[in-house]
Each structure stands twice: as C-alpha cells, then as structure tokens.
Backbone bond lengths (Angstrom), bond angles and torsions (degrees), N, CA, C in turn:
res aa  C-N    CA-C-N  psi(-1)  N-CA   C-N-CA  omega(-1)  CA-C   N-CA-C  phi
1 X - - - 1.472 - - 1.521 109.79 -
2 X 1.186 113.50 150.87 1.618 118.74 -168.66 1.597 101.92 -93.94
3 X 1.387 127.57 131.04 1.711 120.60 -169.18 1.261 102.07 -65.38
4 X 1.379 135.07 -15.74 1.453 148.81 -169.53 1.742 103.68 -76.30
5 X 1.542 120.30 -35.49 1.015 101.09 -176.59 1.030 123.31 -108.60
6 X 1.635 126.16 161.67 1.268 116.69 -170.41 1.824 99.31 -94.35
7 X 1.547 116.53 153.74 1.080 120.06 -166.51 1.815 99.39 -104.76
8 X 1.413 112.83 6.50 1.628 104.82 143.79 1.315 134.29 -102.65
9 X 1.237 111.22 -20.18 1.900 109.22 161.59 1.413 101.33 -138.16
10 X 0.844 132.82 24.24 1.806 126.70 157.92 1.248 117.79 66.19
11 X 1.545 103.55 7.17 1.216 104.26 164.00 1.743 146.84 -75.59
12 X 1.024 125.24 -153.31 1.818 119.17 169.51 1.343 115.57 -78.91
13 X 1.190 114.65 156.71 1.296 108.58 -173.26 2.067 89.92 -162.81
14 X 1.414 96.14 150.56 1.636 114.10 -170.62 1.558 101.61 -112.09
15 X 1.261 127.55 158.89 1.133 134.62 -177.63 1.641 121.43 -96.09
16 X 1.002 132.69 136.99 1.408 133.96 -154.88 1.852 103.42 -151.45
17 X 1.126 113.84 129.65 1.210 126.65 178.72 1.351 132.45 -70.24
18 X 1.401 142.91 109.72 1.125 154.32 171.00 1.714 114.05 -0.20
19 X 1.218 118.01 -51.97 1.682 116.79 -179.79 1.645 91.49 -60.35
20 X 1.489 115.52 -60.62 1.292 113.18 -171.56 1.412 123.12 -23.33
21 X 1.637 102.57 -61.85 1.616 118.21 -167.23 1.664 95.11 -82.62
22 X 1.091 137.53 -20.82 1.484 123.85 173.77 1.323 119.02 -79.18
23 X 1.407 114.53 -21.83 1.404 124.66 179.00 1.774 128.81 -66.04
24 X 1.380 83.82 -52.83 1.730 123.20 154.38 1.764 126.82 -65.35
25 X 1.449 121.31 -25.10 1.210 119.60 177.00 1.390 110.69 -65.09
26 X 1.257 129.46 174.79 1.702 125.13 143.84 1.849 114.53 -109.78
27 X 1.126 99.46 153.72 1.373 91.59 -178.02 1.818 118.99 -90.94
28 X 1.331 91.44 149.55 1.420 141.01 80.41 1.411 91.34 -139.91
29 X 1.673 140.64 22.09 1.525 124.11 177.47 1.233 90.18 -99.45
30 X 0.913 155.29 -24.20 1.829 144.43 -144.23 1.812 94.31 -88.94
31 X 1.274 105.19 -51.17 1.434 103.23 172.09 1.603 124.58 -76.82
32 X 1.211 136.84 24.31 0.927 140.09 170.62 1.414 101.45 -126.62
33 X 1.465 161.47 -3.83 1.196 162.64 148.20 1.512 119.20 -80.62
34 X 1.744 85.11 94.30 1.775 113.54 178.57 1.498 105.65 -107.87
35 X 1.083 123.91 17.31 1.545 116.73 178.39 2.118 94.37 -62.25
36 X 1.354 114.88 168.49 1.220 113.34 160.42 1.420 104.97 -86.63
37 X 1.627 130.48 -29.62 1.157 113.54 -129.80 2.443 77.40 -167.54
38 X 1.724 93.18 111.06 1.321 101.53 -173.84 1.801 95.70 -108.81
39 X 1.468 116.01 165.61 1.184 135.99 175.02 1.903 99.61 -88.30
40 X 1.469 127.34 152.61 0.964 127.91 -166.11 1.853 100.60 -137.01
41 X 1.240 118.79 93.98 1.550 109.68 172.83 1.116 119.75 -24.53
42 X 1.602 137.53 130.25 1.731 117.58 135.05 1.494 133.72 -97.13
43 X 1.285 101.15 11.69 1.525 97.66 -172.85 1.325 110.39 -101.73
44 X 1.875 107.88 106.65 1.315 109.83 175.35 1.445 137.51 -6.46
45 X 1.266 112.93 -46.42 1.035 123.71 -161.08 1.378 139.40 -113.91
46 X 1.881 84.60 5.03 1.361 97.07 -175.20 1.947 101.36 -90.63
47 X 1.549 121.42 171.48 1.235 99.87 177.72 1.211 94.16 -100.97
48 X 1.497 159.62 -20.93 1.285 127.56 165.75 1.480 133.53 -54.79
49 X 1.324 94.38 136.75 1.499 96.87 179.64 1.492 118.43 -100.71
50 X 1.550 107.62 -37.41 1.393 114.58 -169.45 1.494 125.85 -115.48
51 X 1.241 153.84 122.06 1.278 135.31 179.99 1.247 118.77 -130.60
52 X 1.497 127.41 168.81 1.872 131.31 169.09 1.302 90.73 -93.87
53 X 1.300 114.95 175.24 1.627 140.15 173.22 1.547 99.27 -59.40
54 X 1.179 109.65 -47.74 1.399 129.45 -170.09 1.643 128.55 -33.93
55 X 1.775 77.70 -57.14 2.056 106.79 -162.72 0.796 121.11 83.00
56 X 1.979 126.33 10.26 0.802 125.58 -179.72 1.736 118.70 -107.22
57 X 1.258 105.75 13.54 1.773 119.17 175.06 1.582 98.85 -137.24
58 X 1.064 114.11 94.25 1.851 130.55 169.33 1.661 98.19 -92.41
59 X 1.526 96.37 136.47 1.655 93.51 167.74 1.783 92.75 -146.25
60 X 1.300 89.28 126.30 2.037 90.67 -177.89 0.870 79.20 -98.76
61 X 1.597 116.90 171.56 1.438 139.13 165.04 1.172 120.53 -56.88
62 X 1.668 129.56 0.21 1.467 121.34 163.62 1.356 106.19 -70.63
63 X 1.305 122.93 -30.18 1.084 109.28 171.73 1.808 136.16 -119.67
64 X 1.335 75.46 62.22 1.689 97.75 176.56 1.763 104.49 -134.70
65 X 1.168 93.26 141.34 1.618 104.93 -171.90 1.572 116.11 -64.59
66 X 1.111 121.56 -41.31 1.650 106.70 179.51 1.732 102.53 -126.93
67 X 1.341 120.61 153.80 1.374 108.40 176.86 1.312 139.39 -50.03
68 X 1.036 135.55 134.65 1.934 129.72 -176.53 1.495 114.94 -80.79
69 X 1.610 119.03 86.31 1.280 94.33 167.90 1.131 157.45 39.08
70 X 1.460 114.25 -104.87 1.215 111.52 177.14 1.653 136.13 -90.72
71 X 1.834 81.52 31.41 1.845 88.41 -177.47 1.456 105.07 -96.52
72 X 1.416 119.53 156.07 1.486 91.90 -170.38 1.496 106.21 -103.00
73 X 1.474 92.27 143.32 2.091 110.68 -174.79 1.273 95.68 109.85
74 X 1.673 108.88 15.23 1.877 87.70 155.15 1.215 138.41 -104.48
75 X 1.399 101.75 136.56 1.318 99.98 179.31 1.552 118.16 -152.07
76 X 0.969 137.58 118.08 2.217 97.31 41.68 1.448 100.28 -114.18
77 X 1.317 103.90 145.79 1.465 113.02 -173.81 1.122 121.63 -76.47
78 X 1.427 109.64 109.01 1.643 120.38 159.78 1.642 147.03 -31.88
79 X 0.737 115.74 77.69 2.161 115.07 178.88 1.244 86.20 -71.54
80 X 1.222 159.96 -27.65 1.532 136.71 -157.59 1.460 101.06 -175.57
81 X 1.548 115.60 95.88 1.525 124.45 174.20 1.637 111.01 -56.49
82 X 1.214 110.95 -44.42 1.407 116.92 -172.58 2.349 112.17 -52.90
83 X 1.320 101.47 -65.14 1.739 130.25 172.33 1.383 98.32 -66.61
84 X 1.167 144.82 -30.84 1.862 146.16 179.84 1.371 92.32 71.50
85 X 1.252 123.61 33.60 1.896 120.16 161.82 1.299 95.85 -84.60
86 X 1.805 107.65 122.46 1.532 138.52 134.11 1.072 117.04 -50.75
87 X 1.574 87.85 163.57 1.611 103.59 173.71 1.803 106.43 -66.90
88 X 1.126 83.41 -69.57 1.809 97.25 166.67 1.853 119.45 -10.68
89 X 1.396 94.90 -69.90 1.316 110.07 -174.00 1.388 104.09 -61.80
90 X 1.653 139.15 -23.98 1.376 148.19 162.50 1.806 107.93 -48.12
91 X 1.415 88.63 -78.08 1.231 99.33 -179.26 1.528 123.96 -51.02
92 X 1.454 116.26 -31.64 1.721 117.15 165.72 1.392 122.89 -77.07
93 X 1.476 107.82 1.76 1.684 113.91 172.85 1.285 110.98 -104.16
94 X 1.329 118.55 -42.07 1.641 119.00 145.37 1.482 119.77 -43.29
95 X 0.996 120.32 -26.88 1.763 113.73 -177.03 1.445 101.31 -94.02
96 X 1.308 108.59 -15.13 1.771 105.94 -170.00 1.433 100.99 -92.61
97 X 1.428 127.97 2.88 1.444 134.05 -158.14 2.086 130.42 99.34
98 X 1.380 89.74 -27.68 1.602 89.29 169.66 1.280 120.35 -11.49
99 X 0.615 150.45 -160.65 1.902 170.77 -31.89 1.464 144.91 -35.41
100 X 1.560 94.92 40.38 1.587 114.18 161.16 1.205 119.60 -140.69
C-alpha cells in the first residue's frame, strides 16, 4: 500500500505526526497509537481521518475528539484544536476590526 493513500477512498493523504494524532484521538485509541509518523486523510468526505503506513490503524472521525475541519459536516470548525478558536470566532474578529 502506498503511505499516500488512504485505505477508505484511495485517495491522498499528508503526513501528520504521532503527538498530533494522540492528542486528538479519544481513548482507548489515543493510547494505542505509537506509530512516530501517521497518514492524514484529505478527502472531505471520506470518514477516515487518520492512518499507519500499514492500514492497519484506521481512525475515522468517530473516533476523534473534536471535528476535523475540512471534513464535510464539521462543526464547528476548528483554526486551532489546541486554543478551541473557530472559524466563526475568526471571522467575528475580522468583522469587529481585527487583522492579526
């Protein structure tokens, strides 16, 4: 299998680092993901989010703790999982004058 693809729609997929996907899992998966180095879905629409080189550690977004962005039906959309800044909350600081 190519680490690039995802083994639910065969699509592309970006690479994302181990704290990342453990941080983000819920348990009992967060503690079982020792890869250094996980596969990251991009296709909106697929429900996996997370993978090993392998195919043998799938994590869809049921089992990830807050929604991912750019999957579609999320909400509320995340700019920064870590701070819990939305998109929303972006866009209402821009309307309030922001621009940093």
């Amino acid at each position: 299998m190519d680490e690039r693809n995802c083994p639910g729609c065969g699509g592309p997929a970006g690479r994302v680092r181990r704290v990342t996907v453990k941080s983000l899992l819920l348990e009992p998966w967060a503690a079982g993901a020792e890869e250094p180095e996980y596969n990251l879905c991009l296709d909106e629409a697929c429900p996996v989010v997370y993978f090993n080189d392998e195919g043998t550690e799938v994590y869809e977004q049921s089992r990830i703790k807050v929604p991912v962005a750019y999957k579609r039906g999320a909400e509320p959309k995340y700019v920064c999982y870590c701070s819990k800044v939305t998109e929303a909350r972006v866009r209402e600081a821009i309307a309030k004058g922001a621009w940093t």
